[in-house]
C-alpha positions as CSV (number, residue, x, y, z in Angstrom):
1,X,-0.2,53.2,26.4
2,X,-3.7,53.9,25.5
3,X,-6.7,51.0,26.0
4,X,-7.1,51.6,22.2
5,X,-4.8,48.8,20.2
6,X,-3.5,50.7,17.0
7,X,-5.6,49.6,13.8
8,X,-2.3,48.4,11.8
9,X,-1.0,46.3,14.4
10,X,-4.0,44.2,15.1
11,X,-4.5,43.7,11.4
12,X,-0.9,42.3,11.1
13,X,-1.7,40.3,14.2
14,X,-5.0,38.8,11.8
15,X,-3.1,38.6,9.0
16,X,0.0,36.7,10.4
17,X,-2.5,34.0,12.0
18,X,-4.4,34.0,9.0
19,X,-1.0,33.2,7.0
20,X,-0.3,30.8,9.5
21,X,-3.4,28.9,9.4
22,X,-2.9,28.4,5.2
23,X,0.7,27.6,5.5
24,X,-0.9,24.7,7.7
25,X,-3.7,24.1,5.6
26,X,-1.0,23.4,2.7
27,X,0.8,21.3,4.2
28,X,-2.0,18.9,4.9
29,X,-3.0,19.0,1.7
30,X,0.6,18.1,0.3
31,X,0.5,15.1,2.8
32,X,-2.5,13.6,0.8
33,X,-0.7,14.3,-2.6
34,X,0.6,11.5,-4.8
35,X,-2.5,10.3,-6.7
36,X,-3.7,8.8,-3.9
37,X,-7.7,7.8,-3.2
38,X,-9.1,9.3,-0.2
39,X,-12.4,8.4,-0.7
40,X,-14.2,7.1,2.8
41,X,-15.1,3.9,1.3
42,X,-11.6,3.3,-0.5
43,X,-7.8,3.8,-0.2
44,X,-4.5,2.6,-1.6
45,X,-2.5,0.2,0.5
46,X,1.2,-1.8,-0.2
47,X,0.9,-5.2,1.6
48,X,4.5,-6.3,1.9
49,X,5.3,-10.1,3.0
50,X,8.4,-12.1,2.9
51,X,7.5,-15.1,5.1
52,X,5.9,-17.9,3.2
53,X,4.0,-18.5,7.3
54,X,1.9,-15.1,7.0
55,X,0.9,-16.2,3.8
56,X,-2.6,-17.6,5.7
57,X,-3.5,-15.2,8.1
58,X,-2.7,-12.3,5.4
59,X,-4.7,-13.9,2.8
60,X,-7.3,-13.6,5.6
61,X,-6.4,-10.3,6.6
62,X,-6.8,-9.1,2.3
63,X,-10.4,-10.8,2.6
64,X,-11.4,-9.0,5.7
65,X,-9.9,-5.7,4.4
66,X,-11.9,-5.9,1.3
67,X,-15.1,-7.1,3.0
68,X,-15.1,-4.0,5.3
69,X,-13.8,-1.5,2.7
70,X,-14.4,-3.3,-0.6
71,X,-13.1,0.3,-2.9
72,X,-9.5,-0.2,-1.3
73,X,-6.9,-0.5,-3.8
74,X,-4.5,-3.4,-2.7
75,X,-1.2,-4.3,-4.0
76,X,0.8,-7.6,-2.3
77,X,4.4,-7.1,-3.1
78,X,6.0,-10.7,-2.0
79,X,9.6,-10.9,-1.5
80,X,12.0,-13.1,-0.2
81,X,10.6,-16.3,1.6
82,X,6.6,-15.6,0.9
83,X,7.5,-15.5,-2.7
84,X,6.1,-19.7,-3.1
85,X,3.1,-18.6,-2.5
86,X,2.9,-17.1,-5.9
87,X,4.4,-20.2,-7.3
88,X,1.9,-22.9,-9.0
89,X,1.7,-26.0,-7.2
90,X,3.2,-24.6,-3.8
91,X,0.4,-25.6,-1.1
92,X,-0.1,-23.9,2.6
93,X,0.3,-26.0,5.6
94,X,-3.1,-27.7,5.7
95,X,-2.8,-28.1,1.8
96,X,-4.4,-25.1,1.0
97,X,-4.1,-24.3,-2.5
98,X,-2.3,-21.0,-2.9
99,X,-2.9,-20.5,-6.7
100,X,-6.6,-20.6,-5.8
101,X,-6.8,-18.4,-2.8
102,X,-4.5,-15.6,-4.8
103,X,-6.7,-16.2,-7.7
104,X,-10.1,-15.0,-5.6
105,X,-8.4,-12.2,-4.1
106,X,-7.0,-11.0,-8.1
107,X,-11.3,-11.4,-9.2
108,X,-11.7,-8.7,-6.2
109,X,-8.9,-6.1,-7.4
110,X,-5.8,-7.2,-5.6
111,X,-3.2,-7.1,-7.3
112,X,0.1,-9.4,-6.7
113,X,4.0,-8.7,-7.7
114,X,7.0,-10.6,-7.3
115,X,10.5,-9.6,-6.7
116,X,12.4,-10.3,-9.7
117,X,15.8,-10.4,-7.5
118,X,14.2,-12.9,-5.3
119,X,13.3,-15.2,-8.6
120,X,17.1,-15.1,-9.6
121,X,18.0,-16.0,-6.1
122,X,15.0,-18.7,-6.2
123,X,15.7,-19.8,-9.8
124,X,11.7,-19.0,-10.4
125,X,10.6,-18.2,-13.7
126,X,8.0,-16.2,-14.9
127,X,6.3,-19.3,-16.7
128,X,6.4,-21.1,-12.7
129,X,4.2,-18.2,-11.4
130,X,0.1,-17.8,-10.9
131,X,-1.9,-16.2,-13.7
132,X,-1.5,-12.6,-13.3
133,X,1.4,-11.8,-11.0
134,X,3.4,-8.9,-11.8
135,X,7.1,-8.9,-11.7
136,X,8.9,-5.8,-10.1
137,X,13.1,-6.1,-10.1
138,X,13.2,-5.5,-6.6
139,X,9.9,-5.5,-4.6
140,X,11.7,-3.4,-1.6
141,X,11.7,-0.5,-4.4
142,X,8.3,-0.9,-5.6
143,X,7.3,-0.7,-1.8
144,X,9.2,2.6,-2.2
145,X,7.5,3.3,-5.4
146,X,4.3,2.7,-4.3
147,X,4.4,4.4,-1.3
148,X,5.8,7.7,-2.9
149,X,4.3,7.6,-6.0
150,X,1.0,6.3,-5.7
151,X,0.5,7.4,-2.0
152,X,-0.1,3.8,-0.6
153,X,-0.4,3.0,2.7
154,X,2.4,0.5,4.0
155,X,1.7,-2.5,5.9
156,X,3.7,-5.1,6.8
157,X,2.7,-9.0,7.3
């Protein structure tokens, strides 16, 4: 074997790492598919809450979220036992009006759906809901949706 490596085989040696590196590169980008904002100052996220006791400290958590990245895209799919909140005339536990708080966070972009399986189960009707509240048949699958779809971040509350 000489000290001289043949010209072909380090070129298939570049040209395999090279191939490498883009199938890499690719697959990053695909990751970030889906519509999705990746802006710094901006993203999509999918609150999801089914506990009528995180409705407080998420309405908190919305307002802080939008105060340090005010672009953000948020959706609040409520579900299950968090689904009074959305429900005129329901108040939190030191009487906060819910209606108004869900109102302020809907004037800065959020936007709020209800399960419609969880109004059948709840009798709720759309007329019994704030101003502006989408309704999704099942918010588990609009977390799906939204997640695959629209490329939103999940969190849960």
């Amino acid at each position: 074997m000489t000290a001289e490596t043949p010209p072909n085989r380090s070129r298939r040696g570049l040209l395999g790492r090279l191939a490498s590196w883009a199938v890499i590169a690719g697959g990053a980008g695909v990751a970030h598919a889906g519509g999705a904002s990746r802006s710094p100052q901006g993203e999509r996220v999918a609150y999801h809450i089914d506990d009528l006791e995180q409705a407080i400290p998420m309405i908190r958590n919305l307002s802080n979220h939008l105060d340090a990245r005010p672009a953000s895209t948020i959706t609040v799919v409520a579900i299950s036992k968090a689904l009074p909140m959305l429900v005129s005339g329901t108040e939190g536990p030191n009487g906060n009006d819910y209606e108004a708080l869900v109102n302020d966070l809907q004037r800065r972009g959020v936007l709020f759906k209800a399960c419609g399986n969880t109004m059948e189960a709840y009798q709720i009707s759309a007329e019994d809901l704030h101003w502006d509240v989408a309704i999704v048949p099942s918010g588990m699958a609009e977390l799906a949706r939204l997640q695959a779809e629209d490329g939103c971040a999940y969190l849960k509350v």
